[in-house]
C-alpha positions in Angstrom: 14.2 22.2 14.0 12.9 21.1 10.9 12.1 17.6 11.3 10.5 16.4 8.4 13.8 17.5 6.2 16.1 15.8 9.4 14.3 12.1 8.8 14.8 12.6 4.8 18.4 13.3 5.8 18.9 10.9 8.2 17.5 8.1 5.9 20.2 9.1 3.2 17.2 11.3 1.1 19.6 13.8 -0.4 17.2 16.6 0.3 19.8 19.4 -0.2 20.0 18.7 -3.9 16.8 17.7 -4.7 15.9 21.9 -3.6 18.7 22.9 -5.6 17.9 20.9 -9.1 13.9 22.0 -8.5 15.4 25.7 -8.0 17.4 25.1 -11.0 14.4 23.6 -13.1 12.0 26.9 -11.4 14.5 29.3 -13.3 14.2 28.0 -16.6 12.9 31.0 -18.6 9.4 30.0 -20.4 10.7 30.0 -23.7 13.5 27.6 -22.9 11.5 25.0 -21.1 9.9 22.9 -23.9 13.2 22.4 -24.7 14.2 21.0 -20.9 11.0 19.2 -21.2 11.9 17.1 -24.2 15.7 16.8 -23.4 14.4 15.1 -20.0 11.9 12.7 -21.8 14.8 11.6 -23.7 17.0 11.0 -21.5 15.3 8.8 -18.7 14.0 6.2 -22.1 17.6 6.3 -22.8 18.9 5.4 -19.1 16.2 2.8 -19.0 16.9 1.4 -22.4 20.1 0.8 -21.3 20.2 0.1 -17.7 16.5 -1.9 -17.2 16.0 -5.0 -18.6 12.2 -4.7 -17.4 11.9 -2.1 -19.8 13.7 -3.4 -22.8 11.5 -6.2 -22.5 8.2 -4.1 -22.5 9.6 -2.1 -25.6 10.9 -5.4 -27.6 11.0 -4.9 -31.0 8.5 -2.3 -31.2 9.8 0.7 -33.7 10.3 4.1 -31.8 11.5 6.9 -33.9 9.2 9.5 -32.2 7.6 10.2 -28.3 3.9 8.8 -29.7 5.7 5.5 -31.0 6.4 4.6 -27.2 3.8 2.0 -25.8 1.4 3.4 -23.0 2.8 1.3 -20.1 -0.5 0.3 -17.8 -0.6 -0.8 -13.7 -1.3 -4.2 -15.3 2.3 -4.3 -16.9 3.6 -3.4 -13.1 2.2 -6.1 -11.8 5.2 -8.8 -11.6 7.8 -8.9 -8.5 9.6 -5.7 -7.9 13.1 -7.0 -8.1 12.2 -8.1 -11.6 11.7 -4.5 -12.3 14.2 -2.4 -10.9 17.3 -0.7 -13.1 20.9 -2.2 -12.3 22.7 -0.7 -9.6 19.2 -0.4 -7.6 17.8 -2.8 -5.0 15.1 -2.8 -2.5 17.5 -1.2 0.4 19.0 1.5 -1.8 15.8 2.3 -3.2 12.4 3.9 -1.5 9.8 1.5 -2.1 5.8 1.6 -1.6 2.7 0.3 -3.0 -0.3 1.6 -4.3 -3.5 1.8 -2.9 -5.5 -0.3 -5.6 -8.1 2.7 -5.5 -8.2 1.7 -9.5 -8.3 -2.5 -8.6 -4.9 -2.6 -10.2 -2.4 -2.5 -6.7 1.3 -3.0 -7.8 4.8 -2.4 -5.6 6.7 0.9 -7.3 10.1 1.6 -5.9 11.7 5.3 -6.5 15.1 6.3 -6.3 16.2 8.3 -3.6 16.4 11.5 -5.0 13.7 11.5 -7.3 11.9 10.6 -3.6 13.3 13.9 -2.3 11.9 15.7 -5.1 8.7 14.8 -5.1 8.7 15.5 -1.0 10.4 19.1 -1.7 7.6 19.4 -4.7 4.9 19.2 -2.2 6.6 21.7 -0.2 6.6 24.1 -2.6 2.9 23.9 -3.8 1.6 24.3 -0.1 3.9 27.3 0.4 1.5 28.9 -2.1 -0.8 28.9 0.9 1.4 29.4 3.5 1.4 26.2 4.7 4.9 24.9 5.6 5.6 20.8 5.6 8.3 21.6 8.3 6.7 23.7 10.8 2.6 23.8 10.0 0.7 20.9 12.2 -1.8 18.8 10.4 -5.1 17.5 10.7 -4.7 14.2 8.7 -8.1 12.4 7.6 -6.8 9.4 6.4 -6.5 5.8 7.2 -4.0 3.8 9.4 -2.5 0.1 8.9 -3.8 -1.5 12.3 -1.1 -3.9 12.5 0.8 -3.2 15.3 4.3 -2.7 13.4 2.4 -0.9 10.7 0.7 1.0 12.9 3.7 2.0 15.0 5.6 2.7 11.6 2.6 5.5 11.1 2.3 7.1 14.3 5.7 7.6 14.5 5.8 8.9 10.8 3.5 11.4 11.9 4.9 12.3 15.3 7.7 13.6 12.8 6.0 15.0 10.0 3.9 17.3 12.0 0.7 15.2 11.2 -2.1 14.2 14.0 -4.1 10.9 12.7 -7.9 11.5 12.4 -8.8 7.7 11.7 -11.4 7.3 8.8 -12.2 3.8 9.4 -15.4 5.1 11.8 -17.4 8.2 10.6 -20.6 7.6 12.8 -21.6 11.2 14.8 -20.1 10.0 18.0 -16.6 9.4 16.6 -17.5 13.0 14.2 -18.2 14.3 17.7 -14.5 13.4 19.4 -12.8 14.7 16.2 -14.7 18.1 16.6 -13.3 18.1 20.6 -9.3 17.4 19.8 -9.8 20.5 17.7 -10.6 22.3 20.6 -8.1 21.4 22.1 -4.8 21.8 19.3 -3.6 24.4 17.0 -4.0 22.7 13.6 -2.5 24.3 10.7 -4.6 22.7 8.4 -6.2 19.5 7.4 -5.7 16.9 4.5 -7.4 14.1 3.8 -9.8 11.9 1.9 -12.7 14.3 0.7 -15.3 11.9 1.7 -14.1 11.8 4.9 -13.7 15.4 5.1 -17.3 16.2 3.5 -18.8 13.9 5.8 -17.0 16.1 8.9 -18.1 19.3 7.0 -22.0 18.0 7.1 -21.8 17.0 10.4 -20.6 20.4 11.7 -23.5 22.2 9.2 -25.7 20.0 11.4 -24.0 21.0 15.0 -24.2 25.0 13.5 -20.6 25.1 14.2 -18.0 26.6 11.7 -14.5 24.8 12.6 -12.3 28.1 12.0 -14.2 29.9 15.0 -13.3 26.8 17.9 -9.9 26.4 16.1 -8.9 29.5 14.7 -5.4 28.8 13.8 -6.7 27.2 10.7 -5.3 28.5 7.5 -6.5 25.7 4.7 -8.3 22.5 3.9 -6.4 19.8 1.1 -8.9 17.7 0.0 -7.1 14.2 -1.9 -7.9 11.0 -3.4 -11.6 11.4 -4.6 -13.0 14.3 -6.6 -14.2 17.1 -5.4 -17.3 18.5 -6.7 -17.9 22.3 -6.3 -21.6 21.9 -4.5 -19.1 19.6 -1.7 -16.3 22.0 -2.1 -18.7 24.7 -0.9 -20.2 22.9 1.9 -16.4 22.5 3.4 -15.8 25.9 2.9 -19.2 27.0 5.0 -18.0 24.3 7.6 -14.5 24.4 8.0 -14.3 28.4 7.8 -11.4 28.1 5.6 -9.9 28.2 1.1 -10.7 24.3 0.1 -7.3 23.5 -2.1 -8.1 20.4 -4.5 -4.8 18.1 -5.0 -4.2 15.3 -6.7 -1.5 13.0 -6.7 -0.5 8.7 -6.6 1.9 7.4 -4.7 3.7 6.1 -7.3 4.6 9.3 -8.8 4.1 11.8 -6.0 2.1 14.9 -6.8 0.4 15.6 -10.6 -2.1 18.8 -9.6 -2.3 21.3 -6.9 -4.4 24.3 -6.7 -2.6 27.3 -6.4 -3.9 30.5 -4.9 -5.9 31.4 -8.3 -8.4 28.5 -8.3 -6.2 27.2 -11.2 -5.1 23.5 -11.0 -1.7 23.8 -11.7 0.0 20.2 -13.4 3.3 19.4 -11.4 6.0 20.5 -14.3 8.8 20.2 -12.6 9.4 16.4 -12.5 6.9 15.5 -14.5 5.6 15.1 -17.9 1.9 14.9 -18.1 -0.1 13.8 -21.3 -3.5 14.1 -22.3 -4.1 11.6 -25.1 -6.6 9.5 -27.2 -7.6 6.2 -27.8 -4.7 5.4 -30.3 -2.4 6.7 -27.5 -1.6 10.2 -29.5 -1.2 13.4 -27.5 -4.0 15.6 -27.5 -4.2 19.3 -27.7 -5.8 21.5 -24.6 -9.6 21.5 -24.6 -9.5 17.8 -25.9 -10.7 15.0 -23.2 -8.3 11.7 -22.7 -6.6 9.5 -20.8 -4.3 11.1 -18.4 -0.7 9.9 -19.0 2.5 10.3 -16.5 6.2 10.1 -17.5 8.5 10.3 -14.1 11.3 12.5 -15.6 13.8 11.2 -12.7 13.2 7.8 -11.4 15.9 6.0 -12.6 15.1 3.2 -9.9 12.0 2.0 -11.9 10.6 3.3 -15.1 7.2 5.1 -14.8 7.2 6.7 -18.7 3.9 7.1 -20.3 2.0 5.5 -17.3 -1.9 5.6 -17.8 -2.8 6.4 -14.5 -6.3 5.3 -14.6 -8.2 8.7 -15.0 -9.8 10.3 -17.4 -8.7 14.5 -17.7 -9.1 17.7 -20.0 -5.9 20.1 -20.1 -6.5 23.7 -20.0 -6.1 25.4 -23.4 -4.4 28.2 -21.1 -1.7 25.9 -20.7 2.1 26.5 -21.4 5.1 24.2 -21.5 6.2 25.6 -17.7 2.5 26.6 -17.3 0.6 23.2 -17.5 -3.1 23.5 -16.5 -5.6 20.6 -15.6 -9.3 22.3 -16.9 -10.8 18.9 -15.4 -10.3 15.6 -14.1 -13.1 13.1 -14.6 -13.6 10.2 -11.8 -11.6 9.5 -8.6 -14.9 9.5 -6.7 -15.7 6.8 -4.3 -19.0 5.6 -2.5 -19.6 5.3 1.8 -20.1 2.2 3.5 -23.2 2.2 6.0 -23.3 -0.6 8.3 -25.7 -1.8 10.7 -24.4 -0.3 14.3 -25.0 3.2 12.3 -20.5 3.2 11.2 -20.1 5.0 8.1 -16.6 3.9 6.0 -15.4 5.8 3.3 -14.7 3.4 0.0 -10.5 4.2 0.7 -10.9 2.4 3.8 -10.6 -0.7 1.6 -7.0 0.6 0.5 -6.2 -1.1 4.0 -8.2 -4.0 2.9 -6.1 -4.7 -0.3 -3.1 -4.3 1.4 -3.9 -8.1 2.4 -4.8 -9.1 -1.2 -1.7 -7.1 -2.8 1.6 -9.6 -2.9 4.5 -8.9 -5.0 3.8 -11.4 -7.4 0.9 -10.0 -9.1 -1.3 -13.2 -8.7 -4.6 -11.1 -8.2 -4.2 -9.1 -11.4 -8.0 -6.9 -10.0 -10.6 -6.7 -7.9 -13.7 -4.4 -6.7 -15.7 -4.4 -3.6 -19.6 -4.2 -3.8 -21.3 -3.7 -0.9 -25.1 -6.1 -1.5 -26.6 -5.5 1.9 -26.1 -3.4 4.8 -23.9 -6.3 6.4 -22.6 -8.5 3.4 -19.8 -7.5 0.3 -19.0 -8.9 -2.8 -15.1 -9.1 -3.7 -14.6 -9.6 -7.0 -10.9 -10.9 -8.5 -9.2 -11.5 -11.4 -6.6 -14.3 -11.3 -6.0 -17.8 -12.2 -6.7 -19.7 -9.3 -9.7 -18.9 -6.8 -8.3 -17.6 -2.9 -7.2 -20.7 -1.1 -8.8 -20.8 2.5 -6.2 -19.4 4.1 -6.0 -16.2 2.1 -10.3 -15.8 2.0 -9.6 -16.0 5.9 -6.8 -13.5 6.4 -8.9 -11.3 4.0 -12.1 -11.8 5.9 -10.2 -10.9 9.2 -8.6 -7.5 7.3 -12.3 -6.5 6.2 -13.3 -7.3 10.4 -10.4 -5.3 11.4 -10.7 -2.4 9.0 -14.5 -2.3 8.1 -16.1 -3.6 11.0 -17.8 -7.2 12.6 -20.5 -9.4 11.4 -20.2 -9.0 8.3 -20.7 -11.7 5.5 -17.5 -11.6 2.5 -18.6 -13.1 -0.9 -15.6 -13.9 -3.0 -16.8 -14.1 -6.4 -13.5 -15.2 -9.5 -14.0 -13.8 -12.9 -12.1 -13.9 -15.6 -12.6 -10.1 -16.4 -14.7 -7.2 -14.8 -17.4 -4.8 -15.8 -15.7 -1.3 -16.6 -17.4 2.3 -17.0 -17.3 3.4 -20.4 -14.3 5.8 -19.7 -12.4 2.3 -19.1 -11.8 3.2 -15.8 -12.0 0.0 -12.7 -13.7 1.8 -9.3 -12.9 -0.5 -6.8 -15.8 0.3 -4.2 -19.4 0.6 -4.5 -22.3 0.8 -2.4 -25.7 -0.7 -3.7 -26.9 0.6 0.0 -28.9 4.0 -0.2 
């Protein structure tokens, strides 16, 4: 039984024609697909010009005779309530709706229709079948977070129980917990794992140490998907020597589901099929392959909410082997992210503080940013962005996420400004450790 596809189904995911319109889209012969490419970017302005009032507003009166004349949309724009933002005929029940993880300092609620929903789920499919890993059938090793609220957390598990995905908890990466990881591998016949490359790097070092190469306790491996943070090839090859298994890089955002896999070639292959990618400059103009720039996301299908030329807050090179059904990423600068090291010898990867923001995100968009500096090995600064400082109640409730999430004992600075220090590729990193 293919459970992951049954719980699309049974919450109304039309799953059966998302696979046929990405079969339809994987047939289109290369020297036709330029053309699909730009009859698609035309089409979802149009449905938005005339069906979202969000986006006629954010367009105004500004002349647009050609693809470069539309305005970069940025998380900042995104940040106002949902229901302000979503296309007639769509509302927060008929719609799938998420929110980012802030990883940037910029966390916003995105809603999806539900077939553009089913086509970003059947897109992943696809790309891990290039490994022979099957979302349906292959079991997981998942090194990733988990909300610790108990409805939250009971929305996860079971999630997972589904999806064919067993929960290796990130918030505690000291040896002993490194140590029970290594054991349920033992014991279960993972497929592969995916999760947070610090996470996974910090697993990799600490089986180096033990002289133990995962593959030979747990042979059923077949890959490792690394996610969220970059991967640099001196880490990459550390995995490999540890795990025993190919290291795929992916990238991806919730709010528009998958932008890069790996395929089996090493190349990083841009998600074509409901997506159009851009590399451009400072003036927002495309650039050609081999040319460094902001990376910029149109979401060819989401007619729920607009996401069209979306700066998704990184910094990337296209390949100048590129085609139109052939996109390559050559590099993608950023997406790296620092450890916590506390006192009691607990190591936390920066994403832990994903669950942290979810306390600090509300739909409003009254905290516009933030970052998290760790000072001392017990005390972080949190840095924000709005017009009025926290109230007690929300520095509490954040204070008690941080406890729940990061660990005890520890001091939370909140520190209002009315901007905050960027690197010089613009980009906002929203943890950092000052801790050696």
């Amino acid at each position: 039984m293919d459970w992951f596809k049954l719980s699309l189904q049974l919450n109304n995911f039309p799953v059966n024609r998302a696979r046929k319109m990405l079969d339809e889209i994987d047939n289109i012969p290369e020297s036709q697909y330029q053309k699909y490419i730009e009859t698609k970017k035309k089409e979802i302005v149009d449905y938005h010009l005339n069906n979202n009032n969000f986006y006629k507003s954010f367009i105004a009166n500004k002349s647009v005779t050609k693809w470069e004349d539309i305005p970069i949309m940025h998380k900042i724009d995104l940040q106002q309530p949902l229901e302000d933002r979503l296309s007639e005929k769509f509302d927060l029940k008929n719609s799938y709706v998420g929110k980012t993880s802030g990883s940037s300092g910029h966390p916003f609620t995105f809603a999806k229709d539900k077939l553009c929903h089913a086509m970003t789920w059947e897109g992943f499919n696809d790309h891990y079948n290039w490994h022979g890993i099957d979302l349906n059938k292959s079991l997981q090793a998942r090194f990733y977070g988990i909300p610790l609220d108990f409805y939250g957390n009971l929305q996860e598990r079971i999630k997972d129980q589904i999806s064919l995905r067993r929960r290796f908890s990130i918030f505690d990466l000291s040896e002993a917990k490194l140590q029970g990881f290594l054991d349920r591998f033992k014991k279960s016949k993972f497929d592969y794992l995916n999760g947070y490359t610090s996470a996974i790097l910090l697993f990799s070092k600490f089986l180096k140490k033990e002289e133990i190469v995962l593959k030979e306790i747990c042979p059923s491996l077949k890959l490792c998907i690394v996610t969220s943070e970059r991967l640099f090839e001196k880490d990459k090859k550390i995995i490999e020597e540890a795990i025993g298994v190919p290291v795929v890089n992916e990238y991806g955002a919730s709010e528009v589901g998958l932008i890069a896999f790996e395929n089996p070639e090493g190349e990083w292959c841009l998600n074509r099929n409901d997506l159009f990618i851009e590399i451009v400059d400072e003036n927002n103009k495309t650039l050609p392959p081999g040319e460094e720039g902001r990376i910029v996301i149109t979401s060819l299908y989401n007619k729920a909410h607009p996401i069209i030329r979306y700066a998704i807050g990184d910094i990337g090179i296209m390949s100048k082997k590129s085609t139109p059904k052939k996109p390559i990423l050559a590099s993608l600068i950023g997406r790296t992210s620092d450890v916590a090291k506390l006192a009691d010898g607990k190591v936390v990867p920066g994403l832990t503080f994903y669950y942290v923001t979810k306390t600090i995100i509300d739909d409003t968009g009254s905290t516009k940013e933030f970052i998290v500096t760790q000072t001392q090995i017990d005390s972080f600064d949190i840095e924000y962005v709005r017009d009025t400082d926290f109230n007690a109640e929300e520095t509490t409730r954040i204070a008690e996420a941080v406890e729940k999430y990061v660990g005890k004992n520890l001091k939370v600075n909140f520190k209002r400004k009315q901007s905050l220090t960027r690197s010089k590729s613009g980009k906002l990193k929203q943890f950092t450790s000052l801790i050696d």
